[in-house]
N, C-alpha and C positions, 0 to 999 in steps of 0.2 A: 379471759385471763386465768391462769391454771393458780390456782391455791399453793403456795409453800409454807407450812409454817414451823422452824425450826426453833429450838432453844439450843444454845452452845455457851460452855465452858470458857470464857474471855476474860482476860484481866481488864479492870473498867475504864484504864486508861491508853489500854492495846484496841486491840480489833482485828483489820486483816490484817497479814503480811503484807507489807509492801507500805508505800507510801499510799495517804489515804484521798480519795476525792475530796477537793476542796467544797465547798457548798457555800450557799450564804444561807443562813435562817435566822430567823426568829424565835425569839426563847419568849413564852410567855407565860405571867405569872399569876395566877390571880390570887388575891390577899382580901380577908375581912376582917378586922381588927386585928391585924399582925405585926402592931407597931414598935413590938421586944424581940422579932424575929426577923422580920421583912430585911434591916438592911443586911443584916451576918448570910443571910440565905442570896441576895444581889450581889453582895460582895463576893461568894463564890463563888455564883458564876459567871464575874467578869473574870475573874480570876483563870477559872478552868478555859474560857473561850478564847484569853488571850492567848494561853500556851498552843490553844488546837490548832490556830491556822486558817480557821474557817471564819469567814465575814460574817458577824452575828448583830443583830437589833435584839433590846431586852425592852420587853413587853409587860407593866404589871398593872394590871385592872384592879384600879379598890373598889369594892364590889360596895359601896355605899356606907365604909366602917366610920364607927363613932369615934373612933380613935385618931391618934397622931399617924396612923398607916401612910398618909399622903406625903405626908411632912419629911417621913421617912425617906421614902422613893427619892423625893424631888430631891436631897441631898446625895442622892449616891448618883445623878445625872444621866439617868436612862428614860426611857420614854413611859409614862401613866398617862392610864386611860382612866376617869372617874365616871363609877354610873350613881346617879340622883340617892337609889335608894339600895337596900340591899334584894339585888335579885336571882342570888345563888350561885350554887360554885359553877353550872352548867354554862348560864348566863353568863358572868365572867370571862368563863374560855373562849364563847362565840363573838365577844366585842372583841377579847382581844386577838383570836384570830381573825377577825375580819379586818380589823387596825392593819396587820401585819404586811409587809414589803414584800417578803418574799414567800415563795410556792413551800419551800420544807418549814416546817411548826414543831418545837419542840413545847411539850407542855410540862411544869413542876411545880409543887407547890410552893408554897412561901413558907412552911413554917419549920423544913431544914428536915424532914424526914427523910426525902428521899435524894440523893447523892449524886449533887451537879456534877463530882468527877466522873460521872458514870456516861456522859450526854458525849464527849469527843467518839468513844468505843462504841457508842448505836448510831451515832452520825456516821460512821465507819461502815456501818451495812444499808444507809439508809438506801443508797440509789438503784440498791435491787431487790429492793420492798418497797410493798406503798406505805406498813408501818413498821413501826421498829418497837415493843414495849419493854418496860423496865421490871422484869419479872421478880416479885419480892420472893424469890426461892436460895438468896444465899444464907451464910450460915448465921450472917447478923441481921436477922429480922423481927423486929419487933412488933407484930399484933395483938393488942391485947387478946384476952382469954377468952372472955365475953362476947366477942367476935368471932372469933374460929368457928363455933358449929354453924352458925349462917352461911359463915363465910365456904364454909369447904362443901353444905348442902348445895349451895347454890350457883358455886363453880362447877359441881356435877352436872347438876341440872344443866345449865346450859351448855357445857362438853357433849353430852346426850343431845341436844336438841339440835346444835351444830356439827354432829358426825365427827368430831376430833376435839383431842386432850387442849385444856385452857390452863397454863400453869396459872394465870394471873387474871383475869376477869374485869377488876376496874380499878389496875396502876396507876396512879395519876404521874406518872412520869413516860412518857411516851413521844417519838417523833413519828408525823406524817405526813400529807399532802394537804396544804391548804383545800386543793379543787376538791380532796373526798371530802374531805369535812363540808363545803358548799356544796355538794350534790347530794349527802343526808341531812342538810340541815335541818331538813321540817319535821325527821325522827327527831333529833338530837334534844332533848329537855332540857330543863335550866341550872335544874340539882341537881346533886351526886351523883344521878345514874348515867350522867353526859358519856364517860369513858365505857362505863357498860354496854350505852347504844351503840358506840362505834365502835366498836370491839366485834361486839353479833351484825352488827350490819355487815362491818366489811368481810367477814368469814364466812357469812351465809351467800356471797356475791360473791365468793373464789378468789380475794383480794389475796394478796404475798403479805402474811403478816411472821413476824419474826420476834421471838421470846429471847432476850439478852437477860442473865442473872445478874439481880443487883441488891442490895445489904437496905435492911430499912431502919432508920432508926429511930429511938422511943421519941414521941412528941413532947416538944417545950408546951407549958402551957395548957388550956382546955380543946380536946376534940368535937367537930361540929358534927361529927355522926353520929346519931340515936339510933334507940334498937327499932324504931321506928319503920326506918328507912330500910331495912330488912324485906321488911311487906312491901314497899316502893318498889326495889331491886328485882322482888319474886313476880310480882307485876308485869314489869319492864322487860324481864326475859321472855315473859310469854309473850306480850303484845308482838314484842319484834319479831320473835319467831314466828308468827300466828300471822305475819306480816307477810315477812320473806320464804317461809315455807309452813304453810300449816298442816299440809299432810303429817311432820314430823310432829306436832301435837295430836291432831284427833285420829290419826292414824291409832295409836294406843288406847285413845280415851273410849274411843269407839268399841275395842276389841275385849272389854273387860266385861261391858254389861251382854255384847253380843257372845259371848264362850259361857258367860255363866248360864245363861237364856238356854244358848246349846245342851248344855250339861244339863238343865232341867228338863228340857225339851225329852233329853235322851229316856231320861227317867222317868220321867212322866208315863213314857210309853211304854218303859217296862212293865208300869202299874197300870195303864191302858185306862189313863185317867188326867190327858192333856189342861197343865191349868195356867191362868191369865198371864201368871208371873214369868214363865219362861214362854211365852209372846212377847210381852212387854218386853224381856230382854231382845232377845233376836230383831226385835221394831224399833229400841233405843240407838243399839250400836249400828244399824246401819241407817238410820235416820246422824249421825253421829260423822257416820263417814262421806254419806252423802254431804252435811255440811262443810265437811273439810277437801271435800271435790271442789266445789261452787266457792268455798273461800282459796282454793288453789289457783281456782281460774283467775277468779278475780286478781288476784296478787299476780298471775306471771301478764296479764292485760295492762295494770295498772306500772309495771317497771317496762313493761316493753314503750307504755306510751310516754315516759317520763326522759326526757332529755340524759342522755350521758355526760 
């Protein structure tokens, strides 16, 4: 399957020209103590689903809150999923799309950031992508400050490692295909990196993934992301890459201590006085590349024998 992955200029209640394919999805929410938010954020997007035309089920996992969050749900008459304790925002998304009726998955949070009017206009391209993400690159986007340098490091990073620009890395507003999401399941973690994994899985696998601009707005409330989770995310893009293509890691890691080895090597001999430390190099980096052969192997044996 050939990779497309486009961002385009769309008003967020337009799409294509024309009339749009109808679909039936699944909209699902997950919530942890979001009991002064959860119904204002349900109630728009009954709101917005009703006008699109598309057959929707709303999906909202309380991910174990201490709060009124249930109480909430169950008054506005959509379908909750409760899990015992709290087991993260990843966690959440995987009950609730497993819950879910239908093949297309729309996911967003609960706590009104990001812009249910936005969900008709990426339904609008869904059926000729496997995803559709909600790229926080319009002109009302609110991240805090504090974030941005993680955030723009690490979007890099993984654009480099996946051979193509990431506007968005881990939107949590996004539609997909139930089946991809159950065929990375066993990438997929529980916490916040969930959208990160499937983001690099399905781009490092040639999937049709498509960037739609959409407006973020400031959060009500307290945010559940520490700077913690930074180290988590830097983690996480390795592993998956290091997964799906590891050449494109130690292909480089290799090449740094193997050129400088060189460079000593060279000079060494100018002075006709060969020493340990450019061996050592020249022995690292191709010890270095040799391991990212044997982990390349391993990785294209381990997806060829793995069901589609």
């Amino acid at each position: 399957m050939q990779n497309t992955q486009s961002i385009t200029a769309t008003d967020e209640m337009g799409g294509k020209s024309g009339a749009a394919e109808r679909i039936a999805v699944s909209v699902v929410v997950p919530a942890f103590n979001e009991e002064t938010l959860i119904g204002t954020q349900i109630e728009s997007i009954q709101h917005v689903m009703r006008s699109s035309g598309h057959a929707v089920e709303i999906i909202v996992v309380d991910d174990g809150s201490t709060d009124r969050t249930a109480t909430e749900v169950e008054r506005r008459g959509v379908r909750l999923v409760r899990l015992p304790r709290n087991r993260g925002y990843g966690a959440a998304l995987k009950a609730g799309i497993a819950a879910a009726a239908n093949e297309w998955v729309v996911i967003i949070d609960a706590d009104g950031t990001y812009p249910a009017e936005a969900i008709p206009a990426m339904l609008a391209n869904a059926t000729d992508y496997d995803m559709v993400v909600g790229a926080r690159v319009g002109k009302n986007v609110h991240v805090p400050l504090a974030r941005q340098p993680a955030k723009w490091f690490l979007q890099r990073l993984a654009s480099y490692l996946v051979q193509q620009p990431i506007p968005d890395l881990n939107s949590g507003l996004r539609v997909m295909r139930k089946s991809l999401v159950e065929r990375f399941q066993h990438l997929l973690p529980s916490g916040f990196s969930f959208t990160t994994t499937i983001t690099l899985a399905l781009l490092s696998n040639d999937f049709r993934v498509h960037y739609h601009p959409i407006e973020y707005r400031r959060r009500g409330g307290q945010s559940k992301i520490r700077p913690a989770h930074a180290y988590e995310f830097l983690l996480l893009i390795l592993r998956t890459i290091v997964y799906f293509n590891p050449l494109r890691v130690f292909l480089p890691l290799g090449a740094l201590p193997f050129f400088l080895g060189f460079g000593k090597l060279v000079y060494d001999i100018a002075q006709k006085n060969i020493t340990d430390s450019a061996v050592m190099g020249i022995l690292t980096g191709i010890i270095l590349w040799a391991v990212g052969l044997l982990a390349d192997q391993i990785s294209r044996v381990s997806m060829a024998a793995r069901p589609k």
